[in-house]
C-alpha positions as CSV (number, residue, x, y, z in Angstrom):
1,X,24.5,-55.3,-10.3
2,X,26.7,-52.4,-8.9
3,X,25.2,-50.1,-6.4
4,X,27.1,-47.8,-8.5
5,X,25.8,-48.6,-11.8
6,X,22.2,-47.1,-12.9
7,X,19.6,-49.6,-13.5
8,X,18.4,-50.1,-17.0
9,X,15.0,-50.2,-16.6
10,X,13.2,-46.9,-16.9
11,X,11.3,-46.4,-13.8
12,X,14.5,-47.6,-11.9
13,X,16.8,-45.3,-13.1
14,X,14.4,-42.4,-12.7
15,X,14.5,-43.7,-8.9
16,X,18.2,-43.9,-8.8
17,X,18.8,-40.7,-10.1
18,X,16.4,-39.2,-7.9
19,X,18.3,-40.5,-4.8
20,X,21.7,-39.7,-6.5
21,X,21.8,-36.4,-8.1
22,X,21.8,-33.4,-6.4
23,X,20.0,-31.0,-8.1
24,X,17.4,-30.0,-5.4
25,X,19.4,-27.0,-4.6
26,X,18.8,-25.5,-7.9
27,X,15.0,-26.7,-8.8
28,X,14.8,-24.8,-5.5
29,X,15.2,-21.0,-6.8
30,X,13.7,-22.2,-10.3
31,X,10.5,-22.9,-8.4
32,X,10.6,-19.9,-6.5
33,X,11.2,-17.4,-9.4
34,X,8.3,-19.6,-11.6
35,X,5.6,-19.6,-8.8
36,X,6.1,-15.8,-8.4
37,X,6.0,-14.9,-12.4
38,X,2.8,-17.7,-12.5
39,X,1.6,-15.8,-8.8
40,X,1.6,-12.4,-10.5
41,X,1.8,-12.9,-14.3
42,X,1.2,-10.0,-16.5
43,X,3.6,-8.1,-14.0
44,X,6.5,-9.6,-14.5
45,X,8.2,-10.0,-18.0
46,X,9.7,-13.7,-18.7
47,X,13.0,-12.1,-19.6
48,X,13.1,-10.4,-15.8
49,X,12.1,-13.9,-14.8
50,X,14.3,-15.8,-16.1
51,X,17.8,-12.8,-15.3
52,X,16.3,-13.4,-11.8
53,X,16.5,-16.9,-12.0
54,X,19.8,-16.6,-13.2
55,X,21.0,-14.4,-10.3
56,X,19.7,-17.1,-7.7
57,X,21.5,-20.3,-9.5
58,X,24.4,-18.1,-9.6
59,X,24.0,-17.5,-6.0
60,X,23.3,-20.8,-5.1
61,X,26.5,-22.5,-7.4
62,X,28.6,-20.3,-5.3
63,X,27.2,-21.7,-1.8
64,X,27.3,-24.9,-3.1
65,X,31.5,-24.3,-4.4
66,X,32.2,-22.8,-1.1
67,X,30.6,-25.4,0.5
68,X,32.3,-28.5,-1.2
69,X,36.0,-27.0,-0.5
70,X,34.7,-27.6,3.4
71,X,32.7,-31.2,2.6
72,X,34.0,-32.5,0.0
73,X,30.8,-33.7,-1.1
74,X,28.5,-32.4,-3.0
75,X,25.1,-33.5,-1.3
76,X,25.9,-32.1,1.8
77,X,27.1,-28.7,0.4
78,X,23.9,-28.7,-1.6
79,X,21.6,-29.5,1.4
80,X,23.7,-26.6,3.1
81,X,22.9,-24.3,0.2
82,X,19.3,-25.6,-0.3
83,X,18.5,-24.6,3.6
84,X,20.2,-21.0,3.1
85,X,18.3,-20.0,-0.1
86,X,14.9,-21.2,1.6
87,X,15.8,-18.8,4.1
88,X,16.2,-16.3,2.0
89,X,13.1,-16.9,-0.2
90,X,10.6,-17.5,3.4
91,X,12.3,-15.6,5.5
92,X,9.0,-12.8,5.2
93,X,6.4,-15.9,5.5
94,X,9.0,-16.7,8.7
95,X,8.9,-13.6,10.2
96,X,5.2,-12.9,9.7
97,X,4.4,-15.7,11.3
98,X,6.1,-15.0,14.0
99,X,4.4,-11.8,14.7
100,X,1.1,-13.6,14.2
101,X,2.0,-16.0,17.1
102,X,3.5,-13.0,19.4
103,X,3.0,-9.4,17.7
104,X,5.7,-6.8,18.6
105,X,7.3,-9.4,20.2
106,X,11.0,-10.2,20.8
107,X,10.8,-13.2,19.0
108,X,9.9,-11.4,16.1
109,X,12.2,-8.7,15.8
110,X,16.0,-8.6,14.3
111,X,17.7,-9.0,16.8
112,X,16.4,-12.6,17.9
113,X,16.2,-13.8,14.7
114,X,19.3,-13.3,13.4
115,X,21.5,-14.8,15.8
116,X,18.9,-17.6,15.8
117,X,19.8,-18.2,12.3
118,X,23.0,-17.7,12.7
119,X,22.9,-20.6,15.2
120,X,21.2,-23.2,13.3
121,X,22.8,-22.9,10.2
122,X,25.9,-23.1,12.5
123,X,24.6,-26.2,14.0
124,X,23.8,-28.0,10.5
125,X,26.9,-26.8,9.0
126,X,28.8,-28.8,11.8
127,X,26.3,-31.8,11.9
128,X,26.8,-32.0,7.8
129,X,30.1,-32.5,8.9
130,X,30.2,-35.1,11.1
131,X,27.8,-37.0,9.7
132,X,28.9,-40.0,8.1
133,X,26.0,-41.2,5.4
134,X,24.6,-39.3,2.6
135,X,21.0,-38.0,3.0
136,X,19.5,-40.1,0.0
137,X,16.2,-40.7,1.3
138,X,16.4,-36.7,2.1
139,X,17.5,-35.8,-1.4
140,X,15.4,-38.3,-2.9
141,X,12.1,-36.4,-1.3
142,X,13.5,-33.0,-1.8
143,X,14.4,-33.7,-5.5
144,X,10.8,-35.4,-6.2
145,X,9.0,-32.8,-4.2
146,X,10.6,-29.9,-6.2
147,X,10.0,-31.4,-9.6
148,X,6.4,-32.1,-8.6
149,X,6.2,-28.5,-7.9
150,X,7.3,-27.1,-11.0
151,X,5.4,-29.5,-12.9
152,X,1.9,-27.7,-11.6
153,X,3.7,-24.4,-12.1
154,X,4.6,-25.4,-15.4
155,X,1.3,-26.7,-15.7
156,X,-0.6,-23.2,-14.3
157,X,1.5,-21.0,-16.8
158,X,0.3,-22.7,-19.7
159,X,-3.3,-22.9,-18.6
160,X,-3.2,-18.9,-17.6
161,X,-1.7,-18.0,-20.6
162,X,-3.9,-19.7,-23.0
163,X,-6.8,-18.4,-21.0
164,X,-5.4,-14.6,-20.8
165,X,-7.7,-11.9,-22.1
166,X,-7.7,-8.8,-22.1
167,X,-10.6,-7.6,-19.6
168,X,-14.0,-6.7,-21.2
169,X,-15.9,-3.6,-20.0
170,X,-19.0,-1.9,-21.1
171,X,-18.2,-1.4,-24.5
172,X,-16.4,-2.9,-27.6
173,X,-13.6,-0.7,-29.6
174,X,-16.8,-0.7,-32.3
175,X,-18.0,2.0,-29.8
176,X,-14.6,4.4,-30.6
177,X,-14.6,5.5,-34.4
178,X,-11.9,7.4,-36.2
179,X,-13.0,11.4,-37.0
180,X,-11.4,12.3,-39.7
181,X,-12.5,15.7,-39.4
182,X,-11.7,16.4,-36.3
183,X,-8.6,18.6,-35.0
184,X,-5.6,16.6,-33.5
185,X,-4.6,18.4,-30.8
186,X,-1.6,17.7,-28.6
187,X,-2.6,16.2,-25.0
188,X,-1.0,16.7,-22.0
189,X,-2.3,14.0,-19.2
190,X,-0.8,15.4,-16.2
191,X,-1.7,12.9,-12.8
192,X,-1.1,15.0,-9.9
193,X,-0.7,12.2,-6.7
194,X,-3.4,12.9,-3.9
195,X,-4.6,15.9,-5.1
196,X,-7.6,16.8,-2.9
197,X,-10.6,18.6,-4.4
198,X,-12.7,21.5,-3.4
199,X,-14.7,19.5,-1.0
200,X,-11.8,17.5,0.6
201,X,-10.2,20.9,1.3
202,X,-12.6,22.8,2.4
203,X,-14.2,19.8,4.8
204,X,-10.6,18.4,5.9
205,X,-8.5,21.0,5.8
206,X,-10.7,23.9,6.1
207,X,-8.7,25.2,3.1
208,X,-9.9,27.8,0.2
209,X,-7.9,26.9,-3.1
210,X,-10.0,29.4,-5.1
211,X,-6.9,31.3,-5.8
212,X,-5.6,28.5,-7.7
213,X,-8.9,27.2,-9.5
214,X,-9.3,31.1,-10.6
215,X,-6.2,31.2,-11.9
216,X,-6.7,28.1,-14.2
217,X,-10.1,29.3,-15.1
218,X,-8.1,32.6,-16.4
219,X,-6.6,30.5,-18.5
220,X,-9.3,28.8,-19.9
221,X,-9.7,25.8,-17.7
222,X,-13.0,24.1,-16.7
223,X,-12.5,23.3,-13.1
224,X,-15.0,20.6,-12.1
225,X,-15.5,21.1,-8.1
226,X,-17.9,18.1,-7.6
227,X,-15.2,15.7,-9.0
228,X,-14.0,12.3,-7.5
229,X,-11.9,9.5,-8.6
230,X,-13.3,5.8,-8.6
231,X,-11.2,4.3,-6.5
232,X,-8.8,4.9,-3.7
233,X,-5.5,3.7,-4.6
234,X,-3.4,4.7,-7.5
235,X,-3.0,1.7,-9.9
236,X,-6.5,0.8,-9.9
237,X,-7.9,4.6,-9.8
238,X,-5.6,5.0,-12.8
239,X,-6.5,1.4,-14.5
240,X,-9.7,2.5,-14.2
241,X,-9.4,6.3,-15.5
242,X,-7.8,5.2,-18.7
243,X,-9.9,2.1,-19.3
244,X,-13.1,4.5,-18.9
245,X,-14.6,1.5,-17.1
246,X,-15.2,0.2,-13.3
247,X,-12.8,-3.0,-13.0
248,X,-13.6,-6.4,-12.6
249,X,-15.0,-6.7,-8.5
250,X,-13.3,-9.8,-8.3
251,X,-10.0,-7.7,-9.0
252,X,-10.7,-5.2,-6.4
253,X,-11.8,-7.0,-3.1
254,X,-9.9,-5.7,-0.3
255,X,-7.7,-7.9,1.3
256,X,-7.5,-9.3,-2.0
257,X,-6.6,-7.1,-4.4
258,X,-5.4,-7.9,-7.6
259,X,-2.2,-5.7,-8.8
260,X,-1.5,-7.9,-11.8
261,X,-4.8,-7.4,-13.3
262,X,-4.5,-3.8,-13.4
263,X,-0.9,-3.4,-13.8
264,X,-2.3,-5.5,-17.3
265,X,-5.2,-3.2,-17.7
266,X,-2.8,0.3,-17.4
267,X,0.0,-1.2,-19.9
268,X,-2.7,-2.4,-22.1
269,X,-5.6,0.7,-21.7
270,X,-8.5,1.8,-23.7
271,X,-7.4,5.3,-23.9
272,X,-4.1,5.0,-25.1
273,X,-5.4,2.9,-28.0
274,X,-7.3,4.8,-29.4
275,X,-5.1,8.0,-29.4
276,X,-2.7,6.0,-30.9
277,X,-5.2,4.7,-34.0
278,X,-5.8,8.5,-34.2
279,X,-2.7,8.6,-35.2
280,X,-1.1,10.1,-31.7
281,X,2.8,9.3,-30.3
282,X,2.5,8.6,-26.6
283,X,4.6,9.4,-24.1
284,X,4.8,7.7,-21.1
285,X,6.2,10.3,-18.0
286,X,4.5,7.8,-15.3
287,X,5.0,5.2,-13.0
288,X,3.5,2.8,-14.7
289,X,4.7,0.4,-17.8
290,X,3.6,0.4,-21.3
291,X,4.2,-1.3,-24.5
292,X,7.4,-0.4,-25.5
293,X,7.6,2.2,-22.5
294,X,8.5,1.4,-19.5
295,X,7.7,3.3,-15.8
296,X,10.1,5.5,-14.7
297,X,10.4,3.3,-11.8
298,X,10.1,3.9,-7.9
299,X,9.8,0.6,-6.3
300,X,9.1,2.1,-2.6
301,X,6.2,4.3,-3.9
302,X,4.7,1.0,-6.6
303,X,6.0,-2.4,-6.4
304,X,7.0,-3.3,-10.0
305,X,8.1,-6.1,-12.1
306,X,10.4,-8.8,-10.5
307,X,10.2,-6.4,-6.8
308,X,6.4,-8.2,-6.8
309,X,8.3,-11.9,-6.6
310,X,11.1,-10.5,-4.0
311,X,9.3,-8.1,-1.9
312,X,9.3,-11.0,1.4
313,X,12.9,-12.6,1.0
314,X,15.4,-11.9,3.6
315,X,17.6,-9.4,1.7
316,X,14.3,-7.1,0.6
317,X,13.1,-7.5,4.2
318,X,16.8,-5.9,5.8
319,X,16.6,-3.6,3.4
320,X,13.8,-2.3,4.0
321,X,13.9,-2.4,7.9
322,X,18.2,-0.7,7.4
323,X,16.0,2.1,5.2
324,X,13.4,2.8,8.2
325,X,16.1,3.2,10.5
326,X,18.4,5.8,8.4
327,X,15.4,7.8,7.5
328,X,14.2,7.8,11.4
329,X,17.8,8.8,12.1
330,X,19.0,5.8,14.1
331,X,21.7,4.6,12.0
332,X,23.8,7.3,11.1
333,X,24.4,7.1,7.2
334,X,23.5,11.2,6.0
335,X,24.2,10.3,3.0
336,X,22.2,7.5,2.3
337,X,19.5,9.1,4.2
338,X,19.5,12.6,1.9
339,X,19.4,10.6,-0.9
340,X,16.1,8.6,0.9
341,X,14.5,11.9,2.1
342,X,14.7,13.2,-1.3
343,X,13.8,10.1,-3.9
344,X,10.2,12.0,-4.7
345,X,11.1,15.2,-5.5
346,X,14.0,14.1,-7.5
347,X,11.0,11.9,-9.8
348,X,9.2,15.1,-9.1
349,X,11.5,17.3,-10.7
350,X,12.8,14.8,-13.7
351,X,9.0,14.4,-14.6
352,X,8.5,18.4,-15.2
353,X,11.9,18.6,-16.8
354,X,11.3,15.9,-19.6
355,X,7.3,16.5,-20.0
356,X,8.7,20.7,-20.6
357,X,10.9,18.8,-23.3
358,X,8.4,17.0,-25.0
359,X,6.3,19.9,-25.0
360,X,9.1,21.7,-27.0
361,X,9.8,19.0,-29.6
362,X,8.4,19.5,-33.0
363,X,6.4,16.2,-34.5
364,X,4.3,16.0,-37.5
365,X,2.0,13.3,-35.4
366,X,0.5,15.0,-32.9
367,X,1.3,14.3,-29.1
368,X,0.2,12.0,-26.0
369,X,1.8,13.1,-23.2
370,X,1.2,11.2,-19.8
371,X,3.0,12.8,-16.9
372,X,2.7,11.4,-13.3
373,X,3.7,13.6,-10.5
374,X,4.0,12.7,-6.9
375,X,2.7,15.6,-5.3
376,X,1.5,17.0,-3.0
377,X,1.7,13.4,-2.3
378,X,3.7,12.9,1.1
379,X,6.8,13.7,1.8
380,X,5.7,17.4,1.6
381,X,9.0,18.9,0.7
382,X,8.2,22.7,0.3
383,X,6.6,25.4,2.4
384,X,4.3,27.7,0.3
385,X,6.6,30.4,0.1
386,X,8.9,28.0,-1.8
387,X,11.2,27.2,1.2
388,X,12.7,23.5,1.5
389,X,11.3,22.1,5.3
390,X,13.4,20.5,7.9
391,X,14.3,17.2,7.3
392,X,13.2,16.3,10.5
393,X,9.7,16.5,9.1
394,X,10.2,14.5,5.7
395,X,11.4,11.4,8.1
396,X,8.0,10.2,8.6
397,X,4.1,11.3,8.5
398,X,3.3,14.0,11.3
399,X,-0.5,14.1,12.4
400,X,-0.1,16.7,14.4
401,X,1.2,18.8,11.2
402,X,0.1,17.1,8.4
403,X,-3.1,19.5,7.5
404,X,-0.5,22.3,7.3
405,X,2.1,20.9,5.9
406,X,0.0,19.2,3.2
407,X,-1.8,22.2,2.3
408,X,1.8,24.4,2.5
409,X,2.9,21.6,-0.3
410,X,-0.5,21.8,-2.4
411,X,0.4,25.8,-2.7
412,X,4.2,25.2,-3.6
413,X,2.4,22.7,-6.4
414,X,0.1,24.6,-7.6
415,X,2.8,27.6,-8.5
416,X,4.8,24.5,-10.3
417,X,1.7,23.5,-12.1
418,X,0.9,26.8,-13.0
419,X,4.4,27.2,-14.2
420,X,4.3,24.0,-16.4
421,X,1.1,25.0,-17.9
422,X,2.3,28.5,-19.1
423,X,5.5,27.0,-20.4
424,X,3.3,24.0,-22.4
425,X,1.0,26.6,-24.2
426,X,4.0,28.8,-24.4
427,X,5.7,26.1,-27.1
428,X,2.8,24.3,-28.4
429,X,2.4,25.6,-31.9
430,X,-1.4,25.1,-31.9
431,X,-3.5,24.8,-28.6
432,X,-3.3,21.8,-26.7
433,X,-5.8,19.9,-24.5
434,X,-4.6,19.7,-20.9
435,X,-5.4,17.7,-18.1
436,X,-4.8,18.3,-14.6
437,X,-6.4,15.1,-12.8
438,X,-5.7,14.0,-9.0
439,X,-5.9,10.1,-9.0
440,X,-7.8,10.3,-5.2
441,X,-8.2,12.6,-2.4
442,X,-6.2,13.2,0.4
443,X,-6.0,9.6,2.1
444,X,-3.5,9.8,5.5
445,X,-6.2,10.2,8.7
446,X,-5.6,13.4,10.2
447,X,-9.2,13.6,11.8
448,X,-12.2,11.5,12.3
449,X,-13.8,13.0,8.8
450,X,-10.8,12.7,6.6
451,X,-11.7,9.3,5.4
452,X,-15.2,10.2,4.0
453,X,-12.9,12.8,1.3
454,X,-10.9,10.0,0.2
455,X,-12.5,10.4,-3.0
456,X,-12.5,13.6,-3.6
457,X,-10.1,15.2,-6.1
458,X,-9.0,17.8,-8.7
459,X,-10.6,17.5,-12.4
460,X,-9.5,20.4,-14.0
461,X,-9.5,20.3,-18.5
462,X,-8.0,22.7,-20.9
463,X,-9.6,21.9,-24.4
464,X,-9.4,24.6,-27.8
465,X,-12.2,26.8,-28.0
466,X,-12.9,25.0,-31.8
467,X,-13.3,21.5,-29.4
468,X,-15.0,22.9,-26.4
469,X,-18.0,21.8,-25.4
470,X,-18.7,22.3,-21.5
471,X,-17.9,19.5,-18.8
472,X,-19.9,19.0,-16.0
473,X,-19.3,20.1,-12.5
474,X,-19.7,17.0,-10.7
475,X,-17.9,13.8,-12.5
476,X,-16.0,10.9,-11.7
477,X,-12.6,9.9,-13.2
478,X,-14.2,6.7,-15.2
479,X,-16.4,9.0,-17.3
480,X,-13.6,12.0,-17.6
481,X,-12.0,10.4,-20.8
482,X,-15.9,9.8,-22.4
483,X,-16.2,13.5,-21.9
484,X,-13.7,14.7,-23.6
485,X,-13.8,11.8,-26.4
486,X,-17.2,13.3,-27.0
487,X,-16.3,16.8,-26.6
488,X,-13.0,16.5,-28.9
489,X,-13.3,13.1,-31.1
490,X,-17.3,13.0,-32.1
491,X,-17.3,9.7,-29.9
492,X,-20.6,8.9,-28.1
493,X,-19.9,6.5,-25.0
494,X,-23.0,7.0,-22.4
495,X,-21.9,8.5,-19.1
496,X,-21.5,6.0,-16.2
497,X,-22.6,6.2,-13.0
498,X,-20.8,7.6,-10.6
499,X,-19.7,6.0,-7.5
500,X,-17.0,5.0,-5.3
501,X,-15.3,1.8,-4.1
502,X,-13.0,2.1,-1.1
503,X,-10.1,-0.7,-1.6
504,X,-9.4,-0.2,2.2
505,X,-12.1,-0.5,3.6
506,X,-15.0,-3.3,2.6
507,X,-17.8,-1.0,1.6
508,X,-19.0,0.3,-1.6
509,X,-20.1,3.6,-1.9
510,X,-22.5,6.1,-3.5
511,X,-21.1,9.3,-4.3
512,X,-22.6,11.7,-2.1
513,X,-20.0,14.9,-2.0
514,X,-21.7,18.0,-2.2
């Protein structure tokens, strides 16, 4: 027989072809994009999968074309190809590495390994070209290796997917009835990011915001100034919020944290649920995806979607490191770095602008508005008389100034809110409910204490004096939507306990502001 001609028997011709096709190059990105959706699945879609997938075979056909005009042989241009796109896919797992074995050292920073790389792929470009004999035992491994690979990926996917479930929590949807009877008013969910409460203020910042809770009051708010969120970071305080529940501990180990659980557990939430059986239209003005609604996305705030598989390659790596140096001002690109500085009050100011035109539209259902604002989350754009600040100071988080610059922001925010709020009740033809929630306290360590007030937050509730029934002063986020279920919707879910869960920091516990 030919060494040419493929064997007839089975397991011989799966051997030849394993030695003499090249397609290593392009299992290679198919396992990368499949481990990542398996890695983090309920996060990213299968259609973003598989366009990303697309992107890197596309990338990788080019190498390989480019290649071939200098080698005139395809196994050598894949191989070429193969070792660039692993260097694109591991270049974070290279570089962290790296910094384990020497931190903040030279060997770990740009400028070594770049020209590093640049060398060796130098180096096996020119030794692909001299060598004489193709690589089969190589491609044979790398080909059989791959497949392997994407065989227990394959293999995962299947097994998670048949075993997805939606989490369970302390009660069953035969705990939520429908009231007929009772009034549908619109509701305006309005998340304001890192808004500290009255004991966070006061103990941090030694800061009176009495003039704004009296104002809300005036208006018929309950201001609850014992409040506190659940948890200390955003997705899972808000996974949590809108599920009414505490989240599974095995989701919320730190170190360890599960993002695809609760990105599953927002998109997919108790609250929202039920509204809509009630007969609500929701409106999603967050940064988080729903059904049907997708986030109005910042990837450098949340990571999102197919960002969660591409986050450690080489190009979102230089990307982000190019971004750090135009907003500290060493590379010179104003433009670019305006358009940086200014990302969260742009989402800022598109958020209030669309949730003041859903609150003008007429519906015959009535509305679920959910509007998440980034502020007075850092950067803390405005003084409080409403002046823009330096952009020296949005570069980068100032200890030194932060307490005033934080609470200069909060003051600027609450005149926004304040504004929002007239203008909602303004063109809401009957009263509405509305919600002014902070998803955690202050959480950047100005002093020693500031940690301890991590939790504590603005709870503030609007609710039609035919609905209102009085909420407590001292509440956590996981039992604010029971409250007002009860207090609006005749629903009877027991109250909670209250307590805490710092995600930064391994210890639970008790809630203990006064």
């Amino acid at each position: 027989m030919s060494p040419d001609q493929p064997p007839r028997s089975s397991l011989s011709r799966y051997s030849y072809l394993l030695k003499n096709t090249a397609v290593f190059p392009l299992l290679l990105p198919v396992f990368f994009v499949l481990h990542g959706t398996v890695s983090n699945l309920g996060a990213v879609t299968f259609m973003d999968a598989l366009l990303l997938a697309v992107l890197y075979l596309l990338v990788t056909s080019i190498i390989i074309g480019i290649a071939w005009f200098f080698y005139r042989d395809f196994f050598k241009a894949g191989l070429l190809a193969f070792f660039m796109m692993a260097f694109q896919f591991f270049f974070g797992f290279i570089q962290d590495r790296l910094n384990s074995v020497a931190p903040h050292s030279f060997i770990s920073q740009y400028r070594f390994i770049l020209p590093a790389c640049c060398l060796f792929f130098i180096i096996l470009a020119i030794w692909l070209k001299k060598r004489k004999k193709t690589l089969f035992v190589f491609t044979s491994y790398l080909n059989t290796v791959l497949l392997l690979l994407l065989l227990i990926d394959t293999g995962l996917l299947i097994i998670k997917t048949i075993q997805k479930k939606r989490p369970g929590f302390s009660y069953t949807e035969k705990d939520l009835s429908n009231c007929e009877s009772c009034d549908r008013p619109d509701i305006y969910f309005i998340v304001l990011d890192e808004y500290a409460g009255d004991a966070g203020l006061k103990n941090v910042f030694n800061f009176d915001n009495s003039q704004f809770e009296s104002e809300l009051t005036r208006r018929g708010f309950q201001v609850a100034n014992r409040s506190t969120s659940n948890y200390n970071l955003t997705p899972f305080s808000m996974a949590s919020t809108l599920n009414m529940d505490y989240l599974d501990p095995n989701a919320t180990v730190p170190g360890r944290l599960n993002l695809n659980y609760v990105y599953g557990t927002i998109k997919n939430n108790n609250v929202v649920s039920f509204f809509k059986k009630q007969g609500y239209r929701f409106f999603n003005l967050s940064v988080f995806d729903f059904p049907g609604q997708p986030a109005h996305k910042y990837g450098e705030f949340i990571p999102y979607g197919t960002e969660l598989i591409t986050s450690q390659t080489f190009t979102k790596r230089v990307i982000k490191a190019v971004r750090n140096d135009v907003l500290s001002g060493k590379l010179p690109f104003t433009t670019w770095r305006k358009k940086i500085l200014y990302e969260y009050l742009d989402f800022n100011d598109d958020i209030l602008l669309q949730t003041r035109e859903v609150a003008t539209q007429k519906n015959r259902r009535p509305k679920f508005v959910y509007s998440h604002l980034l502020m007075p989350h850092w950067p803390y754009y405005y003084d409080s008389k409403g002046q823009l600040v330096p952009e020296e100071r949005l570069r980068g988080f100032h200890k030194e100034t932060a307490s005033r610059d934080y609470t200069e922001y909060l003051l600027y925010g609450n005149e926004k809110v304040l504004q929002l709020v007239d203008d909602i009740f303004k063109t809401s033809p009957n009263p509405p409910v509305i919600i002014l929630l902070g998803d955690h306290g202050f959480r950047l360590p100005v002093n020693d204490q500031a940690y301890k007030y991590e939790f504590s937050n603005l709870s503030a509730v609007f609710i039609p004096s035919k609905s209102r029934k009085p909420f407590p002063d001292s509440l956590s986020n996981v039992n604010f939507f029971r409250i007002l279920l009860d207090s609006c919707f005749n629903q009877r879910l027991p109250l909670l306990k209250d307590s805490t869960i710092n995600l930064s920091k391994a210890r639970h516990l008790n809630l203990t502001i006064n």
